[in-house]
C-alpha positions in Angstrom: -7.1 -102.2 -11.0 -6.8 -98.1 -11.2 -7.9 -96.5 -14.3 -4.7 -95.4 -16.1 -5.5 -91.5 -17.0 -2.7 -91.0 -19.5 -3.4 -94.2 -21.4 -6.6 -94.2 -21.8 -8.0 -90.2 -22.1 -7.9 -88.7 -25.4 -4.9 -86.4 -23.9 -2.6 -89.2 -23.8 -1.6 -92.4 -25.1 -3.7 -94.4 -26.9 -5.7 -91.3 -27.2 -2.9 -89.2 -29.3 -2.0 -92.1 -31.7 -5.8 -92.7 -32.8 -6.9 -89.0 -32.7 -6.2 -86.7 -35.2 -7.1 -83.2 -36.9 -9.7 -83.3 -39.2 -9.4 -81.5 -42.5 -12.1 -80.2 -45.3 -11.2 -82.1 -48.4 -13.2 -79.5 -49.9 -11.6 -76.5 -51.0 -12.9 -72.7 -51.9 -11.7 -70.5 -54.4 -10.7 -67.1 -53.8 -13.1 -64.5 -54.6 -12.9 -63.0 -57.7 -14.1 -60.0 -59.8 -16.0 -61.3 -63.3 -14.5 -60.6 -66.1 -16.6 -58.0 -68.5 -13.9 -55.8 -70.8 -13.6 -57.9 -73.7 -17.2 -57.2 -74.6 -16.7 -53.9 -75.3 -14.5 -55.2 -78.7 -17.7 -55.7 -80.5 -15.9 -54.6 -84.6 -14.1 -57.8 -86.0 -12.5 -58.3 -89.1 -14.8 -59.0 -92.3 -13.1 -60.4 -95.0 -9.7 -60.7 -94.3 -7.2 -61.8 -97.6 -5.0 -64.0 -96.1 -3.3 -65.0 -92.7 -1.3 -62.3 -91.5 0.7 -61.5 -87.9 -1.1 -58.1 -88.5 -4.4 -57.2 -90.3 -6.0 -53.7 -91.3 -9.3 -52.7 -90.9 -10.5 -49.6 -93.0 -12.9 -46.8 -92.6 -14.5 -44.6 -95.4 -14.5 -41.2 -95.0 -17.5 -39.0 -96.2 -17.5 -36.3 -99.4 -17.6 -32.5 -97.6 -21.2 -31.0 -97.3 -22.0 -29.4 -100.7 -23.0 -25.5 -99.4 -23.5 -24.2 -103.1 -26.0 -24.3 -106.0 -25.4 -25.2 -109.5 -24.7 -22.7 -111.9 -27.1 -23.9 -115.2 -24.8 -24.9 -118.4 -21.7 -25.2 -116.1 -20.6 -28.9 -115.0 -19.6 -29.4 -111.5 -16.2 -29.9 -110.4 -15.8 -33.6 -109.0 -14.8 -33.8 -105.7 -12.2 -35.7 -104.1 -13.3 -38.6 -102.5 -11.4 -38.8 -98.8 -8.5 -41.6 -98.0 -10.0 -44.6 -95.4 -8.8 -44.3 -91.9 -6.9 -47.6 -91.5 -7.0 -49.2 -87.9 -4.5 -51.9 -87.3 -4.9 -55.1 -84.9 -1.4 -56.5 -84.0 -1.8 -60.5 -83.1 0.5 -61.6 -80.6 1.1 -65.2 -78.5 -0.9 -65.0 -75.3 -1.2 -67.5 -72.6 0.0 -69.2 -69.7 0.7 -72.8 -67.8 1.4 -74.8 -64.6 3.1 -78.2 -64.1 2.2 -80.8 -61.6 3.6 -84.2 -60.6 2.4 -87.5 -60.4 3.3 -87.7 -56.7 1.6 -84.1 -55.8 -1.6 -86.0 -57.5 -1.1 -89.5 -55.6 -0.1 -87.4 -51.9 -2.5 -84.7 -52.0 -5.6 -84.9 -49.8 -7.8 -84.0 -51.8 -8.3 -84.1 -56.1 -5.7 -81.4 -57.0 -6.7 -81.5 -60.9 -10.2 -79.6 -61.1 -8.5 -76.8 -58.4 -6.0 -76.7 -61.3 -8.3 -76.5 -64.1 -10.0 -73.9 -62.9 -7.5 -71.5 -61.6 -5.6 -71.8 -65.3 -9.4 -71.1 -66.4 -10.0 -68.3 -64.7 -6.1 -67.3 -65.0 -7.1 -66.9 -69.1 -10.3 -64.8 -68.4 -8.4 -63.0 -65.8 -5.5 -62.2 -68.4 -7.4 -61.1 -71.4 -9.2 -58.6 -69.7 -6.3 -57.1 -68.1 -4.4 -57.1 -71.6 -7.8 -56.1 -73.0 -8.2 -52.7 -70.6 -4.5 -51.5 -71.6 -5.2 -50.5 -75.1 -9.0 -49.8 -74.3 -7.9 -46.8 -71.3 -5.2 -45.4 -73.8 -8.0 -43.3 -75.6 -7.7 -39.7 -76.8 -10.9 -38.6 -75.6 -10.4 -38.0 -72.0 -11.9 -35.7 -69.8 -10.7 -35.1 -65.7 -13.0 -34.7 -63.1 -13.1 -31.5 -60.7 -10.2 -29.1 -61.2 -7.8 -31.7 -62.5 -6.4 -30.3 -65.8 -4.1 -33.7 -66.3 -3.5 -37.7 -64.6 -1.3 -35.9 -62.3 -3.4 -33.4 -61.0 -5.9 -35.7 -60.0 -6.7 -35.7 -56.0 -8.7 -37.8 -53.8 -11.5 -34.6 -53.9 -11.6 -34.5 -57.9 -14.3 -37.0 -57.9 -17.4 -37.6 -60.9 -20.4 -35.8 -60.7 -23.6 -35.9 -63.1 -22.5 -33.0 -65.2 -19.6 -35.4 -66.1 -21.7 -38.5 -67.4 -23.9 -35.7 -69.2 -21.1 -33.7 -71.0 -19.6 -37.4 -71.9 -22.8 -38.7 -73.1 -23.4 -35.6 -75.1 -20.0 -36.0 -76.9 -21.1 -39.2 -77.8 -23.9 -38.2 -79.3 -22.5 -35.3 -81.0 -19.7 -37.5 -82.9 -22.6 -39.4 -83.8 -21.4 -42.6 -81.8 -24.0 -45.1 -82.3 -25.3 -46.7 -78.8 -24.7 -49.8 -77.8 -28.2 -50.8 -75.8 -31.1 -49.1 -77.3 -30.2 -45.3 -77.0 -27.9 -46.1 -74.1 -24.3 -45.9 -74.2 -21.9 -48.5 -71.7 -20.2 -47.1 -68.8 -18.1 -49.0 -66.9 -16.9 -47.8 -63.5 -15.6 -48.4 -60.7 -17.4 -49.0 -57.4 -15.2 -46.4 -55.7 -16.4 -44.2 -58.2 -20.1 -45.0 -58.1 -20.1 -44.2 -54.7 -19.0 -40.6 -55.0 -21.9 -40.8 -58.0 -24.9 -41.9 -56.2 -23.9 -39.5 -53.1 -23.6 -36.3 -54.7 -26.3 -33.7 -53.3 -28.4 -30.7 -55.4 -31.6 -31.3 -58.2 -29.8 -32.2 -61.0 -27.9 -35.4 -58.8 -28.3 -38.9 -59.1 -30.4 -39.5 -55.8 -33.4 -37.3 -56.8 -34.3 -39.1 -59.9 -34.3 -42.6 -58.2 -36.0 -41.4 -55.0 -39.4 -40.8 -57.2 -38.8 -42.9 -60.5 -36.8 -46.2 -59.2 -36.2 -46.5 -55.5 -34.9 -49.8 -56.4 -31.5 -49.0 -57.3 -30.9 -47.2 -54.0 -32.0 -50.2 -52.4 -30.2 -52.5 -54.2 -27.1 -49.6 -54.4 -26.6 -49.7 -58.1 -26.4 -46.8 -60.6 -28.0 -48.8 -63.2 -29.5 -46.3 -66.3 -28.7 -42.7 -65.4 -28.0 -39.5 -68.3 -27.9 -41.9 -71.4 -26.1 -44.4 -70.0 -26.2 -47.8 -68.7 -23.7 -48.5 -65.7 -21.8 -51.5 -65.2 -19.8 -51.6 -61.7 -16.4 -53.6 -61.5 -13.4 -53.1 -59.2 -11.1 -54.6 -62.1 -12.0 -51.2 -63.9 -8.3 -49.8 -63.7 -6.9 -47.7 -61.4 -3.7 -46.6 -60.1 -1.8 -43.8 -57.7 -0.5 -41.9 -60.2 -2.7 -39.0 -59.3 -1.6 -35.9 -57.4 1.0 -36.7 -54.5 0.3 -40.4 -55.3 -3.9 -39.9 -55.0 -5.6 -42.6 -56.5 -6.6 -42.0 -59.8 -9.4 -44.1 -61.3 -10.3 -44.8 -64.9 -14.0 -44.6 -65.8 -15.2 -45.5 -69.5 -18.2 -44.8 -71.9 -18.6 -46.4 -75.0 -20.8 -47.0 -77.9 -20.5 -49.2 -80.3 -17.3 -50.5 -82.9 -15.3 -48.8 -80.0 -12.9 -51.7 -80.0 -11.8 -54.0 -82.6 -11.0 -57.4 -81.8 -9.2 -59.6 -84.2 -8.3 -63.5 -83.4 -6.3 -66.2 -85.4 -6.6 -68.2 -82.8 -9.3 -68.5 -80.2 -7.9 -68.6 -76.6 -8.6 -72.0 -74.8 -7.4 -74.6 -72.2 -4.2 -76.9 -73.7 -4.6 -80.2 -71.6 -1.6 -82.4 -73.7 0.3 -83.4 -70.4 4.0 -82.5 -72.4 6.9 -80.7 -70.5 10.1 -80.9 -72.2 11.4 -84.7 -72.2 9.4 -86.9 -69.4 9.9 -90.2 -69.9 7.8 -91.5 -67.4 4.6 -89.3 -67.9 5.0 -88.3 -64.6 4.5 -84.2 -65.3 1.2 -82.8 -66.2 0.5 -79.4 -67.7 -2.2 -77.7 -68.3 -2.4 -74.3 -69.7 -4.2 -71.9 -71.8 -3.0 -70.5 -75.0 -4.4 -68.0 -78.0 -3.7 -65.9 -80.8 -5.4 -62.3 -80.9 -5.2 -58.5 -80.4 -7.1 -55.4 -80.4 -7.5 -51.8 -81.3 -9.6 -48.8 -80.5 -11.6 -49.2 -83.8 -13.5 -45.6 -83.7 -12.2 -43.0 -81.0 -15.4 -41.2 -81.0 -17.2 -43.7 -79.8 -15.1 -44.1 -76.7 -14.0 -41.6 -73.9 -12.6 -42.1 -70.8 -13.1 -40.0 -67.3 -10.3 -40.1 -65.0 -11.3 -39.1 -61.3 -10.5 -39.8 -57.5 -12.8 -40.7 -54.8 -13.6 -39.7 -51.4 -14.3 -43.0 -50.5 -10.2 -44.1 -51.2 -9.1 -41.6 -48.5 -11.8 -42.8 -46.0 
């Protein structure tokens, strides 16, 4: 009897109704960048009066320097203590959720429910932060890299250089910003940025330094403490072509500390109570994430912001 080909190879036949594709019932994540912002809001409220959509922090002033003697037998005219700079933290709803059906939990190939989890997870992480950076980047203290004057005048070539971190670091220290790591302050940057850092040339650059003192960052690429400040790298520090002839124009910040205020009523967390609207079968699930907070620049001295462009953006 002759071997029937198209019956019995895996081509054909039998072969094409009991072979199939194989699939990975394991599925990755996208990569992501960590969340780090919301640490910078290290000032919260004290003793707050009552509950409040609002609530108002308060700084003292100090009494003027007294540059004069006393004059003997005279009394001294009092002085007049200064008003308390008031900040205020507006709370507002924050959050987010998904709905899934019982059939795309009984038909999928794989557990859809922990994918879920963790993507609304991350989704709440991923949203304060952003939420987070907008008031943080809206500082007065700014100072523009190169021969920019303004956002708009920023160019791909107008780019941070060691004389920057040290003329921000010594602001700091002249509004008498306390540090936030020792006698370090925070910078957070921009790995765009950091590369134009860690290549600039001349004595008083990053490289020479770390050559002789701490070849390990070099090898390991990372400014790490450089002019009075730590360095923390992050592509979610912000940045957007709003620059010169739409150049690139990234945000770097220094910090010390009270910086940012942070004020919550209600913590942000996961909601997991599987209720959309009227289901009558339970056959919708929702999962979500939901809080009650806001924030504020708490002391402008302590924070200032470098806004620059990078070489490496119009490689």
């Amino acid at each position: 009897m002759a071997f029937d080909a198209n019956t019995n190879y895996t081509s054909g036949g039998f072969g094409l109704g009991v072979i199939k594709a194989a699939y990975d019932r394991y599925f990755e994540l996208a990569l992501r960048h960590a969340p780090i912002l919301r640490d910078i809001a290290d000032k919260r409220p004290v003793q707050v009066d009552k509950p409040g959509d609002s609530v108002t922090l308060s700084i003292h002033g100090d009494l003027p320097v007294v540059t004069g003697t006393l004059t003997e037998n005279a009394d001294v005219t009092p002085a007049t203590l200064p008003p308390p700079t008031p900040v205020t933290i507006v709370l507002k709803e924050r959050g987010n959720a998904v709905v899934t059906h019982k059939l795309l939990r009984e038909y999928a190939m794989t557990d859809v429910d922990p994918y879920v989890a963790n993507q609304v997870a991350y989704n709440m992480r991923d949203s304060l932060d952003y939420q987070f950076q907008q008031e943080l980047i809206g500082g007065s203290n700014v100072r523009y890299a190169g021969a920019a004057t303004s956002t708009a005048t920023v160019t791909d070539n107008d780019v941070i250089t060691s004389d920057d971190v040290r003329v921000i670091v010594t602001k700091l220290r002249g509004a008498a910003a306390v540090p936030r790591r020792d006698d370090l302050y925070g910078c957070w940057i921009h790995p765009d940025v950091a590369f134009d850092l860690k290549k600039e040339t001349g004595q008083a650059a990053w490289r020479g330094p770390h050559e002789y003192t701490a070849p390990d960052a070099i090898w390991r690429h990372v400014v790490g403490v450089y002019e009075g400040a730590y360095f923390i790298e992050s592509a979610r520090m912000h940045n957007d072509t709003d620059g010169e002839s739409g150049a690139r124009v990234y945000r770097t910040i220094f910090a010390g500390q009270q910086a940012m205020a942070e004020a919550v009523a209600i913590e942000p967390h996961l909601v997991m109570d599987g209720k959309v609207g009227q289901d009558l079968l339970s056959r919708l699930y929702t999962i979500g994430w939901y809080g009650v907070l806001g924030w504020a620049r708490y002391r402008e001295a302590a924070l200032w912001r470098l806004e620059s462009g990078s070489t490496i953006n119009a490689a």
